[in-house]
C-alpha positions in Angstrom: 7.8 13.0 1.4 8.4 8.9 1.7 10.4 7.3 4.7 13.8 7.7 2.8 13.4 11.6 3.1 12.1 11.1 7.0 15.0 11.2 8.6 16.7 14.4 7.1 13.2 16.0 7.1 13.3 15.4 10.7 16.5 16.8 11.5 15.5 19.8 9.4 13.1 20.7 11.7 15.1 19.8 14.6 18.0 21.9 13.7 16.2 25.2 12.3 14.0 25.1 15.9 17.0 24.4 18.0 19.0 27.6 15.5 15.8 30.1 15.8 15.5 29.1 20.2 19.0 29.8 20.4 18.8 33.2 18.2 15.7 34.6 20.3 17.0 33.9 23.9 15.5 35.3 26.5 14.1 37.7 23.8 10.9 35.6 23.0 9.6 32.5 21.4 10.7 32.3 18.0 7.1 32.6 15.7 6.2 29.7 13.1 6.7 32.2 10.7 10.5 33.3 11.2 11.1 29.2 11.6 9.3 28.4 8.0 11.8 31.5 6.5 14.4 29.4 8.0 13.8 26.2 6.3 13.3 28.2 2.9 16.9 29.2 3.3 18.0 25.7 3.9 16.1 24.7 0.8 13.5 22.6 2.3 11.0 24.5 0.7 8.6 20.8 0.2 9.1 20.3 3.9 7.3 24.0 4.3 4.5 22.8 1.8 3.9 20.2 3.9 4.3 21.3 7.6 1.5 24.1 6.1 -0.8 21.8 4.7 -0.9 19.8 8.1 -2.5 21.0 11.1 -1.4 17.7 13.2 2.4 19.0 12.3 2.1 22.5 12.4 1.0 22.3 15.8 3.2 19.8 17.2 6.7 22.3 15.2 5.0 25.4 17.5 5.0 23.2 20.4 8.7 22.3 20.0 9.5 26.0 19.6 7.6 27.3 22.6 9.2 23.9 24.5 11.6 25.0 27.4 15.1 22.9 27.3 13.9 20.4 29.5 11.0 19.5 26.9 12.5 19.9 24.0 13.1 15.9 23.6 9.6 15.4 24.2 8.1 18.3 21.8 10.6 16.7 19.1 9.2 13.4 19.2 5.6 14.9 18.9 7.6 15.8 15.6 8.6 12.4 14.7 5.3 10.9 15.4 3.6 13.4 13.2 6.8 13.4 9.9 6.3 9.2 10.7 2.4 9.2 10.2 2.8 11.6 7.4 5.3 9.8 5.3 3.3 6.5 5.7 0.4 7.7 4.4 2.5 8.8 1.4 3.4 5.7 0.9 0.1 3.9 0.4 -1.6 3.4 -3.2 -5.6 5.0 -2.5 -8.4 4.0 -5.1 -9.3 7.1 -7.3 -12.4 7.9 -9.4 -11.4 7.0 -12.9 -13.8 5.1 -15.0 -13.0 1.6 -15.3 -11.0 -0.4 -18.4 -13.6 -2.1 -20.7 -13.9 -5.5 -20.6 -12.2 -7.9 -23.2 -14.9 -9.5 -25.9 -13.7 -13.2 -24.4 -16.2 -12.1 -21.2 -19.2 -11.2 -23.2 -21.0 -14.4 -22.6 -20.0 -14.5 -18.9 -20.4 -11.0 -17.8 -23.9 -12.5 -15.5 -21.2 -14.5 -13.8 -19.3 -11.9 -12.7 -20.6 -10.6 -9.1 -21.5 -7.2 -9.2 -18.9 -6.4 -6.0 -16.1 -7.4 -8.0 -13.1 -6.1 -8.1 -11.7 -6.1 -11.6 -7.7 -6.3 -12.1 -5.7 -6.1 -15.3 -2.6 -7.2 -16.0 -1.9 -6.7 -19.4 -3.8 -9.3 -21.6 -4.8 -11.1 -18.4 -8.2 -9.7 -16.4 -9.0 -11.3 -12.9 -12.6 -10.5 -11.8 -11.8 -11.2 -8.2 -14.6 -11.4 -5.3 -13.4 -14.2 -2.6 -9.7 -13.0 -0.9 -7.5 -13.2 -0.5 -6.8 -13.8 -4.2 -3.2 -14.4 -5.8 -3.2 -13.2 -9.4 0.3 -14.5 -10.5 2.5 -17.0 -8.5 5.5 -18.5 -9.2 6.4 -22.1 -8.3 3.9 -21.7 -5.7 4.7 -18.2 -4.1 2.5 -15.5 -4.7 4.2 -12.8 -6.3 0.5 -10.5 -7.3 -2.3 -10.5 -4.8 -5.3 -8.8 -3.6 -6.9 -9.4 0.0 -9.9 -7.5 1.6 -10.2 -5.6 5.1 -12.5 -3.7 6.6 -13.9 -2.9 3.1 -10.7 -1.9 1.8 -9.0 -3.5 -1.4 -5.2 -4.3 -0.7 -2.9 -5.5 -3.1 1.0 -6.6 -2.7 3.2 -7.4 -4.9 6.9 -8.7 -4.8 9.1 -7.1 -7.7 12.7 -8.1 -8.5 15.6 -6.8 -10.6 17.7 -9.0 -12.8 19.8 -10.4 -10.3 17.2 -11.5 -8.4 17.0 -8.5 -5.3 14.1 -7.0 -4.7 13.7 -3.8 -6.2 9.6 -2.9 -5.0 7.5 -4.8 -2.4 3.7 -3.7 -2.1 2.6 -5.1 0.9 -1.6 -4.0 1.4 -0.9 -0.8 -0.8 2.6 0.6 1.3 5.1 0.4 -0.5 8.4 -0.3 0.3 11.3 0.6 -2.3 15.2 -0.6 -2.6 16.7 2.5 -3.4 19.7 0.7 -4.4 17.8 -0.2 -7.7 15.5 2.3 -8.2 16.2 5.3 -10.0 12.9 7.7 -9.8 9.3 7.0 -8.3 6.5 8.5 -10.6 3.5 8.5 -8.3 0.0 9.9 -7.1 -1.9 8.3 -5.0 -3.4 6.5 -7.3 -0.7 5.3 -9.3 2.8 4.2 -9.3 5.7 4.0 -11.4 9.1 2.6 -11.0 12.3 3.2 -12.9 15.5 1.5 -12.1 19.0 2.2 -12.3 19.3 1.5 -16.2 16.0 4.1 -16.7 14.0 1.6 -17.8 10.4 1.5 -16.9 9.6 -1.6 -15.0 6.0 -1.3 -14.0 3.3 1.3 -13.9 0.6 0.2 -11.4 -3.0 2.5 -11.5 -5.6 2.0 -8.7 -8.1 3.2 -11.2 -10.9 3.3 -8.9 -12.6 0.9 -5.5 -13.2 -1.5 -8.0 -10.2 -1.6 -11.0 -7.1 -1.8 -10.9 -4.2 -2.0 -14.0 -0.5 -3.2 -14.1 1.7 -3.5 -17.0 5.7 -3.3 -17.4 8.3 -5.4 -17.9 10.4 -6.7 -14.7 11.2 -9.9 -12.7 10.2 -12.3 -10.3 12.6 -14.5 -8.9 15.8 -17.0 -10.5 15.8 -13.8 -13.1 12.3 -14.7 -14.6 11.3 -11.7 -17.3 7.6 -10.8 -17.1 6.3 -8.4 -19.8 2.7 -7.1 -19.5 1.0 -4.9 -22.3 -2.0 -4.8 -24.2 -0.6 -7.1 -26.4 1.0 -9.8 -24.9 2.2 -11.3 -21.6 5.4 -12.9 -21.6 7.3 -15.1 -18.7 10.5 -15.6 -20.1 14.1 -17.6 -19.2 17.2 -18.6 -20.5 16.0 -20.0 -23.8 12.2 -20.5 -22.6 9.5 -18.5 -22.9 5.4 -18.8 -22.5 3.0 -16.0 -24.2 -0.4 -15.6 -23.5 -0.8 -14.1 -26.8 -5.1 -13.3 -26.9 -7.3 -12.3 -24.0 -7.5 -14.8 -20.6 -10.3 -13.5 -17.9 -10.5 -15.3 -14.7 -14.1 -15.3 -13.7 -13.7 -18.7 -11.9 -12.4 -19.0 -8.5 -11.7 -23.1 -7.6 -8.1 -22.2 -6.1 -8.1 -18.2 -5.2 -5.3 -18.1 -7.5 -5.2 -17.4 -11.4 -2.0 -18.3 -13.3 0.7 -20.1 -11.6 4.4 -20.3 -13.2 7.3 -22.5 -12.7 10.7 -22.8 -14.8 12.8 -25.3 -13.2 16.4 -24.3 -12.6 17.5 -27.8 -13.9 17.6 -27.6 -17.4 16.2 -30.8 -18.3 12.5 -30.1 -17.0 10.4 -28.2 -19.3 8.9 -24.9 -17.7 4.9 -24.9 -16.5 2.2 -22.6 -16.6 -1.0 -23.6 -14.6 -4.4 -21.9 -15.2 -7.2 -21.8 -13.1 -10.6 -20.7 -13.3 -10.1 -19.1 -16.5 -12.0 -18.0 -20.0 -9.5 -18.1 -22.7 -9.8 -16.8 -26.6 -8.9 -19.6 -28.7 -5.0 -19.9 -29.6 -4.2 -18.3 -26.6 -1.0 -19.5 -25.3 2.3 -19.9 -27.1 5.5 -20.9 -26.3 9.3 -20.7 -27.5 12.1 -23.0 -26.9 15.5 -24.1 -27.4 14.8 -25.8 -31.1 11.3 -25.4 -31.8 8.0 -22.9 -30.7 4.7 -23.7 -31.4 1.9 -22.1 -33.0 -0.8 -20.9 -30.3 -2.5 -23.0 -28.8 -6.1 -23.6 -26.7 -6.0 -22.8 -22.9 -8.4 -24.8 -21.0 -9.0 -24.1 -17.3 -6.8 -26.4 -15.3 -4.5 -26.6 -17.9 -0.8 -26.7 -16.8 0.8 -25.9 -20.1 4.7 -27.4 -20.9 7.3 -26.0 -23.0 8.9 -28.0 -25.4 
């Protein structure tokens, strides 16, 4: 259950409790077990699974059947309280116990400089071996858009994701999730691991919380001013109009000068040539290419620091 389904969840309960009070009268308390047979005849059969999995809600649903009229309000807030906690939880991305991704061969020489607490994002092509937070791993124009922050020994991630017109379709904000239903088609989740498909049934990002310390994200979907991003094991791409800059071999970020990694700016005036800054990184040779209007060059060195043009 996620905060969409809350509020018809919690007018389930209300109205099969108010049905079965009404049905026993004066005869006696209706029992948990004749007011779960009444939400499996309503079909809320994954409302059942969870009222029985939860002490917290069980308890608070026998309270609201026992309740005389004058406490029934209260007893159904109890309810609320527990469906709101519930459906909150659900909503939050927990680390699991997966192994983590092997490094890329670009980090071999460097792997002593990599603190051994960590944590180790992948984005495609693009590894950040993050340890001071909070961290932005992509930004564009200056606006984080991917970042990880640290409390109370907790990794939390957000993320801002967008759909071709430029409304948001996903915001992570420190692992909740919060979804535009107007864009998104189907969740695919666990809690560890999330996947979002839009109104066209397109995959736009699978994000895994591998483990405490890894974390992957690939897809293809927008930031703002319709900006494409495609992430895969073979390429990253930020792509608009008739622009676009690859990072086309393995970038790790084992530096931290700024707290952020790769920053990325297309100007909405034509006549400026669209940026992408690098910081703190270790590049493969002929790492970065790019495509424009007339001409695209052949990849090229990244150097950290390097704010990289289009042409």
């Amino acid at each position: 259950m996620d905060l969409y389904q809350l509020t018809d969840g919690l007018l389930a309960v209300a109205s099969a409790a108010l049905s079965l009070k009404s049905e026993s009268g004066s005869r006696k308390n209706a029992t948990i077990e004749e007011y779960l047979e009444s939400l499996r005849r309503t079909n809320h059969t994954e409302l059942v699974g969870l009222i029985q999995s939860n002490s917290t809600l069980l308890a608070s649903i026998e309270n609201l059947l026992k309740a005389g009229n004058k406490d029934t309000l209260t007893a159904l807030n109890e309810v609320r309280e527990s469906l709101t906690k519930l459906a909150r939880d659900a909503e939050r991305l927990v680390p699991g116990k997966g192994p983590s991704p092997l490094l890329p061969a670009v980090l071999e020489n460097f792997v002593a400089d990599i603190p051994h607490d960590a944590v180790i994002v992948h984005l495609g092509l693009v590894v950040a071996c993050v340890s001071e937070f909070p961290f932005s791993l992509l930004s564009q124009r200056g606006e984080s858009m991917f970042s990880l922050d640290m409390r109370d020994g907790e990794v939390q991630f957000s993320a801002s994701i967008f759909n071709r017109e430029g409304k948001i379709a996903c915001e992570i904000v420190n692992n909740e999730m919060h979804v535009n239903r107007n864009f998104i088609f189907r969740l695919d989740r666990t809690p560890h691991s999330l996947a979002l498909i839009d109104d066209e049934k397109r995959r736009l990002v699978d994000i895994e919380y591998i483990n405490s310390k890894a974390i992957r994200m690939t897809g293809e979907f927008f930031l703002r001013r319709g900006m494409l991003v495609t992430m895969n094991s073979e390429l990253v791409k930020f792509a608009k109009d008739d622009y676009n800059i690859r990072i086309v071999r393995p970038i790790a970020y084992v530096r931290q000068p700024r707290n952020s990694c790769i920053d990325i700016n297309f100007p909405d005036d034509a006549s400026e040539l669209p940026e992408i800054r690098l910081e703190g990184i270790v590049a493969s040779e002929q790492s970065i290419a790019w495509t424009g209007p007339v001409v695209a060059s052949e990849p090229q060195d990244a150097e950290d620091g390097d704010a990289i043009k289009g042409r």
